[in-house]
MIBASE-15282 format. One record per residue (C-alpha): x, y, z; residue in three letters. Coordinates in steps of 0.001 Angstrom, whole numbers, plus 500000, padded with zeros to 6 digits. Layout:
BEGIN
GUKOL      px      py      pz  sese
GUKOL       X       Y       Z   ala
...
END
This chain:
BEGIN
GUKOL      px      py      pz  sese
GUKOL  042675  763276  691382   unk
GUKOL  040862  760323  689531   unk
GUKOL  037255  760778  688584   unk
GUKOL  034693  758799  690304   unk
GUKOL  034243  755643  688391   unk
GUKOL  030895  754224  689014   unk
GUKOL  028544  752793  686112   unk
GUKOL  024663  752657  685873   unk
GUKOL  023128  750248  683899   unk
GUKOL  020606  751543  681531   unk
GUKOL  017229  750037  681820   unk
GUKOL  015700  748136  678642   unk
GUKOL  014184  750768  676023   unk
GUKOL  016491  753901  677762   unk
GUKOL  017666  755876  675330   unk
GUKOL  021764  755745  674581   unk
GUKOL  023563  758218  672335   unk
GUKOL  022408  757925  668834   unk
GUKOL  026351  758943  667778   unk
GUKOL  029137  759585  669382   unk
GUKOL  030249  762412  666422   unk
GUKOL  029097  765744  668860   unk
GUKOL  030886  764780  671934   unk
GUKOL  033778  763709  670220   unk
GUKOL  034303  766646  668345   unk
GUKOL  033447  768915  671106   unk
GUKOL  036185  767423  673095   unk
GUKOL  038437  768110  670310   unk
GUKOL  037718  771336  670119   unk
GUKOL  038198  771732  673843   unk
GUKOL  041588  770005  673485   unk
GUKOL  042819  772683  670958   unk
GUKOL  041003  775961  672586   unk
GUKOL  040978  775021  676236   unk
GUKOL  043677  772431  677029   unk
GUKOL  043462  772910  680349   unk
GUKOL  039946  771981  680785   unk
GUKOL  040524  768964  679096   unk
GUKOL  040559  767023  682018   unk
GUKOL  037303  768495  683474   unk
GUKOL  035173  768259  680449   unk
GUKOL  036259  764436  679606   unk
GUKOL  035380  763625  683234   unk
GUKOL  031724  765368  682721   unk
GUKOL  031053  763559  679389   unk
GUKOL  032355  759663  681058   unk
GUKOL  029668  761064  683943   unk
GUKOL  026933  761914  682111   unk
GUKOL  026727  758843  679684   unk
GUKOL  028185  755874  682219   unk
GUKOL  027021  757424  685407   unk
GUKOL  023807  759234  684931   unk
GUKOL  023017  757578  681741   unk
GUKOL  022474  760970  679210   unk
GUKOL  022195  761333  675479   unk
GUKOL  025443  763135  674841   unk
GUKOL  025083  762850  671436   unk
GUKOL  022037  766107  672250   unk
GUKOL  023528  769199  671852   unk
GUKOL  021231  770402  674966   unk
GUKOL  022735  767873  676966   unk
GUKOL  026751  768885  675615   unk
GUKOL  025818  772799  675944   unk
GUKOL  025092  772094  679726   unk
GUKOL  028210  769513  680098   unk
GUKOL  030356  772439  678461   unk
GUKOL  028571  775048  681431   unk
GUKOL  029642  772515  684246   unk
GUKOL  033428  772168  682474   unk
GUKOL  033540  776162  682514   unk
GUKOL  033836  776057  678687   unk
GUKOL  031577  778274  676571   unk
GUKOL  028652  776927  675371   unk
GUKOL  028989  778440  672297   unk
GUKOL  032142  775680  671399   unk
GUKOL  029655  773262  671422   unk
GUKOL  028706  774942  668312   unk
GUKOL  031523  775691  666570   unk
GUKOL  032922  771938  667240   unk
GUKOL  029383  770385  665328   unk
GUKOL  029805  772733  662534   unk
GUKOL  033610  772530  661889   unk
GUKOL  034169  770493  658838   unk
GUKOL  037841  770101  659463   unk
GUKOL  037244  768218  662865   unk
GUKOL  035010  766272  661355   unk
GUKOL  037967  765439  659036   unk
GUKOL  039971  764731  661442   unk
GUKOL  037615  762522  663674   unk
GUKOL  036909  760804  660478   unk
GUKOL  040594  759959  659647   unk
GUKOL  041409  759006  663623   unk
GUKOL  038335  756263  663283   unk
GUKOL  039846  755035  659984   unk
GUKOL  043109  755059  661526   unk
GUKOL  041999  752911  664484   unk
GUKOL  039962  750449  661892   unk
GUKOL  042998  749591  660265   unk
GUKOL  044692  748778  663210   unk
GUKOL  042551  746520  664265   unk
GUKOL  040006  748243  666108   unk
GUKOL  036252  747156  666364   unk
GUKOL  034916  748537  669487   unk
GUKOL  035122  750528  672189   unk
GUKOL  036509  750647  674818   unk
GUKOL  039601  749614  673013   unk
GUKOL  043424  749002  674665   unk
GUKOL  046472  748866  672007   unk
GUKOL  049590  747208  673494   unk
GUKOL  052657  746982  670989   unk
GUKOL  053377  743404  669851   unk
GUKOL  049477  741927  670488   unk
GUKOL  046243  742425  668763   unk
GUKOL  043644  745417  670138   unk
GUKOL  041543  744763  672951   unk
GUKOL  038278  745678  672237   unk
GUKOL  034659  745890  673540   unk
GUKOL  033813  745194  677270   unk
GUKOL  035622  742883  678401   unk
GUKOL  036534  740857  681695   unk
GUKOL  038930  742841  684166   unk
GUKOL  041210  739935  684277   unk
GUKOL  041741  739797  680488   unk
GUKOL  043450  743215  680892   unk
GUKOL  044983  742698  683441   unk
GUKOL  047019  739467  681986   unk
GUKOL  047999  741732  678387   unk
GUKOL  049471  743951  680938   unk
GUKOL  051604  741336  682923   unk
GUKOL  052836  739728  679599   unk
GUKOL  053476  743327  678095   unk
GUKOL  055753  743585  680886   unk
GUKOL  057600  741069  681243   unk
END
């Protein structure tokens, strides 16, 4: 089943995630200890920041996304403290840098330059058709 893909727009002033370094490496840490809520706990973290509009960068706010993924709360933890994710979110952002990427969201199709930022539906939808062909 696909998650619900609606998006709020924030309203001028409202606080956005000041990094995106906690959720990142908590769903890293989910990917390694819990693959198989994965799915689950990616869907809660696209809900709370495009849908209801939520710091995730707060550790608060990821301890009660980890509750409604069924993951401990405690991984929350142990993903902000561990220095080797940190290494290894640090190397995957250098990685994408030198391939070209500048923003997120970002789409990589062999053979063309990254698509990056938001952009218009119909942009994506033309890489596609060419990539294709």
């Amino acid at each position: 089943m696909l998650p619900h893909l609606e998006f709020a727009i924030p309203k001028p002033g409202q606080k956005y995630p000041s990094s995106s370094w906690n959720p990142q490496l908590f769903a890293m840490r989910v990917a390694e200890a819990f693959p198989d809520r994965l799915e689950v706990t990616e869907d809660a973290l696209f809900g709370a920041m495009f849908r209801e509009l939520r710091d995730i960068s707060d550790v608060n706010v990821l301890h009660g996304l980890a509750r409604q993924a069924g993951v401990p709360e405690t991984e929350v933890d142990a993903a902000a403290a561990s220095s080797r994710l940190r290494e290894r979110a640090a190397a995957e952002h250098d990685e994408g840098e030198a391939a070209g990427i500048t923003g997120i969201p970002a789409l990589v199709i062999p053979g063309f330059s990254p698509i990056t930022g938001a952009v218009p539906v119909e942009m994506y939808r033309q890489a596609l058709q060419h990539a294709f062909r």
